[in-house]
C-alpha positions as CSV (number, residue, x, y, z in Angstrom):
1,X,107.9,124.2,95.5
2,X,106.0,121.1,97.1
3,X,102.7,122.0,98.4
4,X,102.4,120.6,102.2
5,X,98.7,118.9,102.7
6,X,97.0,121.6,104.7
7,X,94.9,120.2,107.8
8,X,90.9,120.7,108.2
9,X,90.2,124.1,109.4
10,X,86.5,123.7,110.7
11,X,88.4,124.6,114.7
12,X,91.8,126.0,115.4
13,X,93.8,123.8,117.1
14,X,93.8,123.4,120.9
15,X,97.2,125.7,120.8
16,X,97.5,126.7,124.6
17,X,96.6,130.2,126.1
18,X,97.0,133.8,123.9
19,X,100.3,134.9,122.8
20,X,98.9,137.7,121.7
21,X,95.5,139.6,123.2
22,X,93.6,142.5,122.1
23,X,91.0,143.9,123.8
24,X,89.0,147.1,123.2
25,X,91.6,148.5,120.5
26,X,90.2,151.9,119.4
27,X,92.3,154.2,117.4
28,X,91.0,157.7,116.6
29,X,92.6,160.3,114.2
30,X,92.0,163.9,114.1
31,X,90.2,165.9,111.1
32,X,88.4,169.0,110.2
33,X,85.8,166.9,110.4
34,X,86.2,165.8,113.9
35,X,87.1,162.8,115.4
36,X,88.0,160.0,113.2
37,X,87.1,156.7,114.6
38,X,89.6,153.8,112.1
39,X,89.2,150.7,114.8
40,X,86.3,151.0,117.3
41,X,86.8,148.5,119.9
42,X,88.3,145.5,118.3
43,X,88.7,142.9,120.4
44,X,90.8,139.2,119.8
45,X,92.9,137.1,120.6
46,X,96.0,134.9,118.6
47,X,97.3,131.9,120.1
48,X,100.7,130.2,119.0
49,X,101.1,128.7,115.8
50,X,97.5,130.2,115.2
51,X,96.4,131.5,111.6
52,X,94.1,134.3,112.0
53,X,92.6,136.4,108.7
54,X,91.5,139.6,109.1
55,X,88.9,140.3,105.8
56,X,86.9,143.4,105.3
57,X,86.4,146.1,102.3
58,X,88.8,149.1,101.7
59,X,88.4,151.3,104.5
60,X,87.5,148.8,107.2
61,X,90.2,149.8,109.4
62,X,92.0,146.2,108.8
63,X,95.5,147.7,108.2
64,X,95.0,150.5,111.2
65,X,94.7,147.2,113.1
66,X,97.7,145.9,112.0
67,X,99.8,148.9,112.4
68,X,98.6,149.6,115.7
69,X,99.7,146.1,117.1
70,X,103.3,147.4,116.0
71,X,102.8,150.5,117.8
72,X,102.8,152.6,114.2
73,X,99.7,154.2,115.1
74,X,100.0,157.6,117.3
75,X,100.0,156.3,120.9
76,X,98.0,159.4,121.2
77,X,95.1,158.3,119.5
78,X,95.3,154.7,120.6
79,X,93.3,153.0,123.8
80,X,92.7,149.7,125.0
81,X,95.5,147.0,125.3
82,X,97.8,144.6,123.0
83,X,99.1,142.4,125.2
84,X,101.8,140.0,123.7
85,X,103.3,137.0,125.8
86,X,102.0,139.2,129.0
87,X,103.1,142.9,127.8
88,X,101.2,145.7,127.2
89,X,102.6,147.2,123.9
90,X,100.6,150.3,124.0
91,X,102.2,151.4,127.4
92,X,105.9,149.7,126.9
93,X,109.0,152.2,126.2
94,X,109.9,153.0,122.5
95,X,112.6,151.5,122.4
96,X,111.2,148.2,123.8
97,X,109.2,148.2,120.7
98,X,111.7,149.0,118.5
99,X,113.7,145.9,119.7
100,X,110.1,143.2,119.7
101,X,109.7,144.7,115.9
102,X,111.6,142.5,113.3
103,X,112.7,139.9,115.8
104,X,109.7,138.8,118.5
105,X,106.8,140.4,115.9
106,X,107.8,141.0,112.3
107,X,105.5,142.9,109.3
108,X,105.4,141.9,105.8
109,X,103.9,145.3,104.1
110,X,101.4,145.3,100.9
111,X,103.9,146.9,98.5
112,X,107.4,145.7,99.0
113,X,108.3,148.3,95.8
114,X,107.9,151.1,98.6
115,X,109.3,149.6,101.3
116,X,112.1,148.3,100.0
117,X,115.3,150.4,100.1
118,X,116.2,151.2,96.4
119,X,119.9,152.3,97.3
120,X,120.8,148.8,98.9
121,X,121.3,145.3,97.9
122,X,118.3,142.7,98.6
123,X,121.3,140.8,100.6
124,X,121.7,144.0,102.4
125,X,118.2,144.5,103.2
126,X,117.4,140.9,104.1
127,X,120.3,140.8,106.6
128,X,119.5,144.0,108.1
129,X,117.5,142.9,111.4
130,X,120.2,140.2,112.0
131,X,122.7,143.4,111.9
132,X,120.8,145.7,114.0
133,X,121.0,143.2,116.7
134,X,124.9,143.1,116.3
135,X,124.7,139.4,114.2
136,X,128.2,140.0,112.7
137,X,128.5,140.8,109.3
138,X,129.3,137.8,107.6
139,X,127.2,135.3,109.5
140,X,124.4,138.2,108.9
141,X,124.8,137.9,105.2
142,X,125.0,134.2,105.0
143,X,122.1,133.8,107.0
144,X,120.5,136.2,104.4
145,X,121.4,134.3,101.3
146,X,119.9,131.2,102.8
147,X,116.6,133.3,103.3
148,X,116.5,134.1,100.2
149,X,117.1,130.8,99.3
150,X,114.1,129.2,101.4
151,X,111.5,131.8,99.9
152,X,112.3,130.2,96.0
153,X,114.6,133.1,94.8
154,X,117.0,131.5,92.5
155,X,120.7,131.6,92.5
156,X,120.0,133.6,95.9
157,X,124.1,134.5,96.2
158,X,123.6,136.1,92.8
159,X,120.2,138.0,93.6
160,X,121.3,138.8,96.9
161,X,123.5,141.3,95.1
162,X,120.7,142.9,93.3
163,X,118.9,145.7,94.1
164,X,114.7,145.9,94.6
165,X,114.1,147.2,90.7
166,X,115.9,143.9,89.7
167,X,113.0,142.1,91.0
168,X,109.5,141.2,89.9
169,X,106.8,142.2,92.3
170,X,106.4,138.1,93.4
171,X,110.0,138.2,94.1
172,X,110.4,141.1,95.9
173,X,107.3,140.1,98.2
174,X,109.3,137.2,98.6
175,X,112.2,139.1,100.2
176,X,109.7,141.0,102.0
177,X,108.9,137.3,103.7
178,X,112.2,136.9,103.9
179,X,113.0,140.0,106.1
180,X,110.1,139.3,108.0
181,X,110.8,135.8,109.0
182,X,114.9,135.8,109.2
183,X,114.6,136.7,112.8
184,X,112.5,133.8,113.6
185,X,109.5,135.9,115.1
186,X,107.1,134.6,116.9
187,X,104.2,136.5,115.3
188,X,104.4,137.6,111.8
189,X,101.5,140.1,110.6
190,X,100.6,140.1,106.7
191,X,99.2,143.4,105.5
192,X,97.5,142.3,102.2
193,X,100.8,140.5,101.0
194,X,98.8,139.1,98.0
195,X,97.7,142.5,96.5
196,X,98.5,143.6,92.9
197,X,99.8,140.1,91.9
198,X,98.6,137.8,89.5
199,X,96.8,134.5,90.5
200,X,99.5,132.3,90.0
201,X,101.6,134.6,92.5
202,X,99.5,134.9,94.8
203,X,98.9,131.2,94.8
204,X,102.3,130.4,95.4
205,X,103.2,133.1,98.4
206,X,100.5,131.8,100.4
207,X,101.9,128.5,99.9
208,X,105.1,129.6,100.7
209,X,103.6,131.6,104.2
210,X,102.0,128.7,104.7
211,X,104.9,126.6,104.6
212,X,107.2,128.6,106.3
213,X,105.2,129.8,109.1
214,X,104.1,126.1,109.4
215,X,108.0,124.9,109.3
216,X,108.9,127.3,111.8
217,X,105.8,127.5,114.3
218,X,104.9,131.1,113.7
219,X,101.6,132.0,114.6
220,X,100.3,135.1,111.6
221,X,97.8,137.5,111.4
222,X,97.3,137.7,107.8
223,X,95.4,140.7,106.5
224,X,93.3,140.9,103.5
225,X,89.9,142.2,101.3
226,X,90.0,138.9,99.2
227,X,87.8,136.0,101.1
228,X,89.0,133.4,98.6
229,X,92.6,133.4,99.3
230,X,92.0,132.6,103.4
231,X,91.0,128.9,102.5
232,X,94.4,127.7,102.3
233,X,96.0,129.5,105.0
234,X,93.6,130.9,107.9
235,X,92.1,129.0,110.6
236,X,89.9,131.5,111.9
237,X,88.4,134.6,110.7
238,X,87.4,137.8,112.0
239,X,85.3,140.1,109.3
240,X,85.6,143.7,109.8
241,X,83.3,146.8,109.0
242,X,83.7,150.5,109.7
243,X,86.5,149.7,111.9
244,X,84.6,147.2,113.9
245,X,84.0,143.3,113.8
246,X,81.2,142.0,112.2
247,X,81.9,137.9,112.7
248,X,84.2,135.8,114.1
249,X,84.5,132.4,113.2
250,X,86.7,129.3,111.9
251,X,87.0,129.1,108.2
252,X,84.9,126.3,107.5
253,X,82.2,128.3,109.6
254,X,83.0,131.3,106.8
255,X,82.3,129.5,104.2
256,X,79.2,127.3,105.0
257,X,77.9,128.4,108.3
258,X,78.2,132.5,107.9
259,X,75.2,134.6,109.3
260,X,76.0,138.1,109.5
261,X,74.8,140.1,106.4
262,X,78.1,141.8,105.2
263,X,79.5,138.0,105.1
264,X,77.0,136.7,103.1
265,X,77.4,139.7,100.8
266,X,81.2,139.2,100.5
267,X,80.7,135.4,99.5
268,X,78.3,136.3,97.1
269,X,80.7,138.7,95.1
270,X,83.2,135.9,95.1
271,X,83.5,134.8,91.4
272,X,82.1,131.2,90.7
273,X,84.1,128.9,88.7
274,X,81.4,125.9,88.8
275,X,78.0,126.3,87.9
276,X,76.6,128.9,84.9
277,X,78.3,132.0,84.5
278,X,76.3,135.5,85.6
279,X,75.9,138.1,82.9
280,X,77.4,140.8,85.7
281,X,79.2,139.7,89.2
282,X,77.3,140.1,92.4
283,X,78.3,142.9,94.6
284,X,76.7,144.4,97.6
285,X,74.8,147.9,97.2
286,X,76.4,151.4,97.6
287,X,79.9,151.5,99.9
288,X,81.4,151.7,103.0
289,X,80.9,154.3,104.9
290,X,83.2,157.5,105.8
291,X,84.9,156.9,108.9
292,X,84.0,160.7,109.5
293,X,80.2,159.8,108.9
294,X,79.4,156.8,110.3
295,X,75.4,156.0,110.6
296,X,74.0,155.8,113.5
297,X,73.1,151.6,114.8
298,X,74.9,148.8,113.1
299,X,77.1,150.6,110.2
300,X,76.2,147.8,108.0
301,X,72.3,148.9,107.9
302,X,72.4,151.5,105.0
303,X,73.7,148.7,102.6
304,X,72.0,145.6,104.5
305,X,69.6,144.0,102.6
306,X,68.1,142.5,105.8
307,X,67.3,146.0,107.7
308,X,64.7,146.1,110.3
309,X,63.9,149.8,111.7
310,X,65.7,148.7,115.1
311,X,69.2,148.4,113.0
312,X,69.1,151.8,112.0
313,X,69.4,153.0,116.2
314,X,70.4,150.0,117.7
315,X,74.5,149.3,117.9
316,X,74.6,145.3,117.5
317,X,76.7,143.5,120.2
318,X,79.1,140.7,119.2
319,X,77.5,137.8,120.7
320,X,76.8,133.8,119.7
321,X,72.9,134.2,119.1
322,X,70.2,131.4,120.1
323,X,71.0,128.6,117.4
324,X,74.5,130.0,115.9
325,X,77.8,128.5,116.5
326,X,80.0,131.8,116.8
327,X,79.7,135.7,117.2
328,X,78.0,137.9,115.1
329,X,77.0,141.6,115.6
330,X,73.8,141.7,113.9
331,X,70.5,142.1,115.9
332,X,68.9,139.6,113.2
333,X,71.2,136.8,114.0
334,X,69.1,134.4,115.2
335,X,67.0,134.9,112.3
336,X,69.6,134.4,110.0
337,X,71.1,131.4,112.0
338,X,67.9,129.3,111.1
339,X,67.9,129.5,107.4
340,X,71.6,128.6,106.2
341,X,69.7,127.0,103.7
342,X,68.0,130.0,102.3
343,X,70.6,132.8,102.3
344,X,73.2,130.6,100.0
Protein backbone atom coordinates (compact mmCIF):
# COMPACT_ATOMS: atom_id res chain seq x y z
CA UNK A 1 0.00 0.00 0.00
CA UNK A 2 1.48 3.51 -1.18
CA UNK A 3 1.64 5.86 1.64
CA UNK A 4 -0.05 9.31 0.37
CA UNK A 5 2.25 12.49 1.70
CA UNK A 6 0.17 13.73 4.56
CA UNK A 7 -0.21 17.71 4.59
CA UNK A 8 1.02 20.02 7.73
CA UNK A 9 -1.27 19.79 10.55
CA UNK A 10 -0.23 22.97 12.63
CA UNK A 11 -4.38 24.39 11.53
CA UNK A 12 -7.26 22.41 10.03
CA UNK A 13 -8.09 23.40 6.91
CA UNK A 14 -10.52 26.30 6.24
CA UNK A 15 -13.28 23.41 5.57
CA UNK A 16 -16.61 25.47 5.71
CA UNK A 17 -19.18 25.63 8.61
CA UNK A 18 -19.85 22.28 11.17
CA UNK A 19 -21.28 19.19 9.81
CA UNK A 20 -21.38 17.96 12.93
CA UNK A 21 -21.83 20.17 16.45
CA UNK A 22 -21.79 19.16 19.96
CA UNK A 23 -22.63 21.23 22.57
CA UNK A 24 -22.98 20.64 26.29
CA UNK A 25 -23.09 16.63 25.85
CA UNK A 26 -23.56 15.20 29.37
CA UNK A 27 -24.42 11.57 29.73
CA UNK A 28 -25.18 10.27 33.26
CA UNK A 29 -25.73 6.55 34.27
CA UNK A 30 -27.39 5.31 37.37
CA UNK A 31 -25.56 3.29 40.27
CA UNK A 32 -25.79 2.34 43.88
CA UNK A 33 -23.57 4.83 44.17
CA UNK A 34 -25.56 7.56 42.70
CA UNK A 35 -25.44 9.42 39.72
CA UNK A 36 -22.72 8.55 37.38
CA UNK A 37 -21.47 11.42 35.48
CA UNK A 38 -19.32 9.49 31.97
CA UNK A 39 -19.29 12.96 29.66
CA UNK A 40 -19.86 16.20 31.60
CA UNK A 41 -20.43 18.87 29.20
CA UNK A 42 -18.37 18.16 26.22
CA UNK A 43 -18.60 20.50 23.83
CA UNK A 44 -17.08 20.49 19.82
CA UNK A 45 -17.45 20.78 16.68
CA UNK A 46 -16.27 18.57 13.27
CA UNK A 47 -16.32 20.18 10.04
CA UNK A 48 -16.20 18.25 6.57
CA UNK A 49 -13.28 16.37 5.59
CA UNK A 50 -12.10 17.32 9.15
CA UNK A 51 -9.81 14.79 11.28
CA UNK A 52 -10.52 15.15 14.85
CA UNK A 53 -8.71 12.82 17.76
CA UNK A 54 -10.29 12.32 20.72
CA UNK A 55 -7.18 11.10 23.39
CA UNK A 56 -7.61 10.53 27.08
CA UNK A 57 -6.79 7.53 29.66
CA UNK A 58 -9.10 4.50 30.25
CA UNK A 59 -12.07 5.75 31.78
CA UNK A 60 -12.15 9.25 30.38
CA UNK A 61 -15.48 8.90 28.93
CA UNK A 62 -13.91 8.98 25.23
CA UNK A 63 -15.96 5.97 23.98
CA UNK A 64 -19.38 7.20 25.92
CA UNK A 65 -18.71 10.14 23.57
CA UNK A 66 -18.63 8.28 20.69
CA UNK A 67 -21.54 6.08 21.39
CA UNK A 68 -23.59 8.83 22.32
CA UNK A 69 -23.21 10.69 18.93
CA UNK A 70 -24.82 7.36 17.52
CA UNK A 71 -27.60 7.60 19.86
CA UNK A 72 -26.18 4.11 21.74
CA UNK A 73 -26.32 5.83 24.95
CA UNK A 74 -29.85 5.73 26.92
CA UNK A 75 -31.59 8.88 25.59
CA UNK A 76 -32.61 8.96 29.18
CA UNK A 77 -29.44 9.85 30.57
CA UNK A 78 -28.29 11.98 27.66
CA UNK A 79 -28.63 16.11 27.49
CA UNK A 80 -27.35 18.70 25.47
CA UNK A 81 -27.38 18.49 21.57
CA UNK A 82 -25.54 16.58 18.52
CA UNK A 83 -26.47 18.44 15.78
CA UNK A 84 -25.35 16.77 12.39
CA UNK A 85 -25.88 18.74 8.98
CA UNK A 86 -28.64 20.81 11.01
CA UNK A 87 -30.41 17.78 13.09
CA UNK A 88 -30.66 17.27 16.50
CA UNK A 89 -29.83 13.47 16.95
CA UNK A 90 -30.73 13.28 20.56
CA UNK A 91 -34.40 14.36 19.82
CA UNK A 92 -34.83 12.69 16.16
CA UNK A 93 -37.13 9.39 15.85
CA UNK A 94 -35.48 5.94 16.27
CA UNK A 95 -35.86 5.05 13.32
CA UNK A 96 -34.34 8.16 11.78
CA UNK A 97 -31.30 7.07 13.44
CA UNK A 98 -31.36 3.77 12.57
CA UNK A 99 -31.40 4.85 8.83
CA UNK A 100 -28.29 7.98 9.39
CA UNK A 101 -26.26 4.84 11.15
CA UNK A 102 -24.14 2.86 8.56
CA UNK A 103 -24.93 5.16 5.69
CA UNK A 104 -24.75 9.21 6.65
CA UNK A 105 -22.52 8.26 10.12
CA UNK A 106 -20.79 4.93 10.22
CA UNK A 107 -18.80 3.25 13.50
CA UNK A 108 -15.73 1.19 13.24
CA UNK A 109 -15.70 -0.62 16.90
CA UNK A 110 -12.35 -1.48 18.96
CA UNK A 111 -12.73 -5.30 18.68
CA UNK A 112 -14.02 -6.35 15.30
CA UNK A 113 -13.71 -10.21 16.98
CA UNK A 114 -16.96 -9.23 18.92
CA UNK A 115 -18.68 -7.40 16.58
CA UNK A 116 -18.40 -9.36 13.83
CA UNK A 117 -21.05 -11.95 13.14
CA UNK A 118 -19.34 -15.46 13.55
CA UNK A 119 -22.33 -17.36 11.62
CA UNK A 120 -21.93 -15.19 8.34
CA UNK A 121 -19.53 -14.76 5.66
CA UNK A 122 -17.23 -11.45 5.73
CA UNK A 123 -18.94 -10.85 2.13
CA UNK A 124 -22.14 -11.16 3.86
CA UNK A 125 -21.28 -8.85 6.59
CA UNK A 126 -19.56 -6.26 4.41
CA UNK A 127 -22.62 -6.03 2.04
CA UNK A 128 -25.05 -5.94 4.80
CA UNK A 129 -25.77 -2.01 5.00
CA UNK A 130 -25.94 -1.93 1.11
CA UNK A 131 -28.79 -4.69 1.73
CA UNK A 132 -30.62 -3.14 4.51
CA UNK A 133 -31.23 -0.29 2.24
CA UNK A 134 -32.70 -2.71 -0.49
CA UNK A 135 -29.15 -2.55 -2.75
CA UNK A 136 -30.02 -5.79 -4.55
CA UNK A 137 -28.31 -8.66 -3.82
CA UNK A 138 -25.86 -9.13 -6.35
CA UNK A 139 -24.74 -5.51 -6.87
CA UNK A 140 -24.67 -5.56 -2.86
CA UNK A 141 -22.10 -8.36 -2.91
CA UNK A 142 -20.05 -7.00 -5.74
CA UNK A 143 -19.86 -3.79 -4.16
CA UNK A 144 -18.65 -5.76 -1.14
CA UNK A 145 -15.88 -7.66 -2.80
CA UNK A 146 -14.48 -4.41 -4.07
CA UNK A 147 -14.44 -3.20 -0.39
CA UNK A 148 -12.65 -5.67 0.61
CA UNK A 149 -10.52 -5.18 -2.08
CA UNK A 150 -9.73 -1.37 -1.36
CA UNK A 151 -8.91 -2.10 2.38
CA UNK A 152 -5.70 -4.60 1.15
CA UNK A 153 -7.54 -8.03 1.80
CA UNK A 154 -6.22 -10.33 -0.71
CA UNK A 155 -7.95 -12.40 -3.19
CA UNK A 156 -11.07 -10.40 -1.69
CA UNK A 157 -13.66 -12.96 -3.94
CA UNK A 158 -11.98 -15.76 -1.98
CA UNK A 159 -12.03 -14.09 1.58
CA UNK A 160 -15.30 -12.66 1.03
CA UNK A 161 -16.37 -16.24 1.57
CA UNK A 162 -14.76 -16.65 4.77
CA UNK A 163 -16.03 -16.25 8.00
CA UNK A 164 -14.57 -13.67 10.93
CA UNK A 165 -12.28 -16.64 12.68
CA UNK A 166 -10.59 -16.97 9.22
CA UNK A 167 -9.12 -13.64 9.81
CA UNK A 168 -6.21 -12.08 11.65
CA UNK A 169 -7.19 -9.34 13.91
CA UNK A 170 -5.50 -6.59 11.15
CA UNK A 171 -7.73 -8.10 8.72
CA UNK A 172 -10.71 -8.27 10.30
CA UNK A 173 -10.35 -4.48 11.50
CA UNK A 174 -9.97 -4.09 8.00
CA UNK A 175 -13.50 -5.39 7.19
CA UNK A 176 -14.66 -3.50 10.05
CA UNK A 177 -13.32 -0.28 7.77
CA UNK A 178 -14.78 -1.83 5.14
CA UNK A 179 -18.37 -2.00 6.62
CA UNK A 180 -17.96 1.26 7.85
CA UNK A 181 -17.04 3.07 4.73
CA UNK A 182 -19.14 0.99 1.94
CA UNK A 183 -21.94 3.27 2.46
CA UNK A 184 -19.95 6.32 1.64
CA UNK A 185 -20.78 8.14 5.07
CA UNK A 186 -20.15 11.30 5.52
CA UNK A 187 -18.76 10.91 9.12
CA UNK A 188 -17.04 7.85 10.19
CA UNK A 189 -16.18 7.58 14.07
CA UNK A 190 -13.11 5.35 15.11
CA UNK A 191 -13.42 3.86 18.62
CA UNK A 192 -9.77 2.84 19.38
CA UNK A 193 -9.44 0.94 15.94
CA UNK A 194 -5.67 0.51 16.57
CA UNK A 195 -6.07 -1.37 19.95
CA UNK A 196 -4.54 -4.91 20.62
CA UNK A 197 -2.53 -4.77 17.35
CA UNK A 198 0.95 -4.88 16.73
CA UNK A 199 2.95 -1.71 15.49
CA UNK A 200 3.21 -2.72 12.13
CA UNK A 201 -0.71 -3.09 12.10
CA UNK A 202 -1.51 -0.36 13.42
CA UNK A 203 0.86 1.50 11.22
CA UNK A 204 -0.75 0.39 8.28
CA UNK A 205 -4.74 0.93 9.30
CA UNK A 206 -4.10 4.37 9.99
CA UNK A 207 -2.65 4.67 6.64
CA UNK A 208 -5.29 2.97 5.16
CA UNK A 209 -8.04 5.45 7.26
CA UNK A 210 -6.12 7.89 6.21
CA UNK A 211 -6.17 7.13 2.68
CA UNK A 212 -9.58 6.20 2.37
CA UNK A 213 -11.20 8.82 4.30
CA UNK A 214 -8.89 11.20 2.42
CA UNK A 215 -9.91 9.48 -1.13
CA UNK A 216 -13.39 9.74 -0.31
CA UNK A 217 -13.82 13.25 1.67
CA UNK A 218 -14.95 11.76 4.93
CA UNK A 219 -14.63 13.82 7.77
CA UNK A 220 -13.57 11.10 11.25
CA UNK A 221 -13.61 11.29 14.69
CA UNK A 222 -11.03 8.97 15.53
CA UNK A 223 -10.89 7.80 19.15
CA UNK A 224 -7.90 6.75 21.08
CA UNK A 225 -5.56 6.52 24.56
CA UNK A 226 -2.35 6.38 22.41
CA UNK A 227 -1.05 10.19 21.62
CA UNK A 228 1.62 8.78 19.18
CA UNK A 229 -0.63 7.31 16.62
CA UNK A 230 -2.70 10.92 16.05
CA UNK A 231 0.40 12.43 14.16
CA UNK A 232 -0.35 10.84 11.00
CA UNK A 233 -3.94 11.18 10.89
CA UNK A 234 -5.59 13.97 13.21
CA UNK A 235 -5.70 17.61 12.57
CA UNK A 236 -6.95 18.60 15.80
CA UNK A 237 -7.12 17.30 19.10
CA UNK A 238 -9.38 17.41 21.94
CA UNK A 239 -7.78 15.76 25.35
CA UNK A 240 -10.26 14.41 27.66
CA UNK A 241 -10.33 13.74 31.65
CA UNK A 242 -13.05 12.48 33.93
CA UNK A 243 -15.44 12.80 31.10
CA UNK A 244 -14.57 16.35 30.38
CA UNK A 245 -12.07 18.27 28.00
CA UNK A 246 -8.97 19.28 29.27
CA UNK A 247 -7.34 20.99 25.74
CA UNK A 248 -8.21 21.52 22.52
CA UNK A 249 -5.79 22.19 19.96
CA UNK A 250 -4.23 21.36 16.34
CA UNK A 251 -1.75 18.67 16.44
CA UNK A 252 1.32 20.48 15.96
CA UNK A 253 -0.04 22.69 19.02
CA UNK A 254 -0.14 18.95 20.93
CA UNK A 255 3.00 18.16 20.39
CA UNK A 256 5.06 21.44 20.86
CA UNK A 257 2.83 24.02 22.17
CA UNK A 258 0.66 21.89 25.00
CA UNK A 259 -0.05 23.60 28.37
CA UNK A 260 -2.50 21.81 30.30
CA UNK A 261 -0.90 19.47 32.92
CA UNK A 262 -2.57 16.08 31.97
CA UNK A 263 -1.08 16.81 28.31
CA UNK A 264 2.22 17.34 29.29
CA UNK A 265 1.97 14.21 31.50
CA UNK A 266 0.74 12.04 28.45
CA UNK A 267 3.72 13.25 26.20
CA UNK A 268 6.04 12.54 28.78
CA UNK A 269 4.95 8.75 29.07
CA UNK A 270 5.28 8.49 25.38
CA UNK A 271 8.39 6.20 24.75
CA UNK A 272 11.46 8.01 23.18
CA UNK A 273 13.22 6.37 20.44
CA UNK A 274 16.10 9.26 20.11
CA UNK A 275 18.07 10.35 22.82
CA UNK A 276 19.34 7.85 25.99
CA UNK A 277 17.10 5.36 27.14
CA UNK A 278 15.33 5.76 30.86
CA UNK A 279 15.93 2.97 33.29
CA UNK A 280 11.83 2.94 33.85
CA UNK A 281 9.18 4.86 31.51
CA UNK A 282 7.61 8.09 32.78
CA UNK A 283 4.06 7.95 33.87
CA UNK A 284 1.89 10.30 35.67
CA UNK A 285 1.16 9.61 39.47
CA UNK A 286 -1.76 7.55 40.90
CA UNK A 287 -5.04 7.19 38.29
CA UNK A 288 -8.05 8.44 37.06
CA UNK A 289 -10.52 8.96 39.13
CA UNK A 290 -13.99 6.94 39.72
CA UNK A 291 -16.64 8.48 37.76
CA UNK A 292 -18.72 7.82 41.04
CA UNK A 293 -16.01 9.93 43.08
CA UNK A 294 -15.03 12.61 41.29
CA UNK A 295 -12.87 15.41 43.40
CA UNK A 296 -14.10 18.29 43.90
CA UNK A 297 -12.25 21.54 41.46
CA UNK A 298 -10.40 20.53 38.39
CA UNK A 299 -10.42 16.49 38.46
CA UNK A 300 -6.87 16.55 37.23
CA UNK A 301 -5.65 18.19 40.78
CA UNK A 302 -5.10 14.98 42.83
CA UNK A 303 -2.49 13.70 40.23
CA UNK A 304 -1.35 17.34 38.96
CA UNK A 305 2.05 18.01 39.68
CA UNK A 306 1.28 21.80 39.29
CA UNK A 307 -1.59 22.08 42.18
CA UNK A 308 -2.19 25.34 43.70
CA UNK A 309 -4.83 25.22 46.75
CA UNK A 310 -7.43 27.08 44.39
CA UNK A 311 -7.42 23.81 42.01
CA UNK A 312 -8.55 21.67 44.58
CA UNK A 313 -12.27 24.03 44.80
CA UNK A 314 -12.15 25.83 41.80
CA UNK A 315 -13.79 23.92 38.41
CA UNK A 316 -11.37 25.34 35.56
CA UNK A 317 -13.18 26.84 32.50
CA UNK A 318 -12.06 25.95 28.95
CA UNK A 319 -10.74 29.21 27.81
CA UNK A 320 -7.54 30.47 25.55
CA UNK A 321 -5.53 32.09 28.60
CA UNK A 322 -3.40 35.54 28.27
CA UNK A 323 -0.39 34.36 26.08
CA UNK A 324 -1.71 30.73 24.82
CA UNK A 325 -2.86 29.93 21.38
CA UNK A 326 -5.91 27.52 22.28
CA UNK A 327 -8.19 26.32 25.14
CA UNK A 328 -7.24 24.81 28.16
CA UNK A 329 -9.08 24.18 31.47
CA UNK A 330 -6.50 24.65 33.92
CA UNK A 331 -6.56 27.82 36.26
CA UNK A 332 -2.58 27.83 35.86
CA UNK A 333 -2.64 28.28 32.13
CA UNK A 334 -1.13 31.35 31.75
CA UNK A 335 1.57 30.27 33.87
CA UNK A 336 2.21 27.36 32.02
CA UNK A 337 1.77 29.17 28.56
CA UNK A 338 5.05 31.29 29.34
CA UNK A 339 7.49 28.54 29.91
CA UNK A 340 7.07 25.98 26.86
CA UNK A 341 10.54 25.96 27.28
CA UNK A 342 10.66 24.65 30.76
CA UNK A 343 7.92 21.98 31.00
CA UNK A 344 9.55 19.79 27.89
Amino acid sequence: MSTQARPDTSAPADVGSAMLSVRDLTVTFPSAEGPIRAVNGMSFDVRPRERLGIVGESGSGKSVTAQALLGLTPREHTTGSIVFEGEDLLTAPQDRLRALRGWDISYVFQDPLSALDPTRTIGHQVAQPLLLRKVPKKEAHRRAIEMLGEVGIPDPARRARNYPHQFSGGMRQRVMIAMALIGQPRLVIADEPTTALDVRVQAKIIDLLYRLTDEQGVAVVFITHDLGILAGLAERVIVMYAGRVMEECSTDELYYRSIHPYTLGLLESLPRITGPVPERLVTIGGGPPAPSRLPTGCPFHPRCQYVQPECRTTPPPLEVPPGGEHPSACLRAEWLAERPGELR
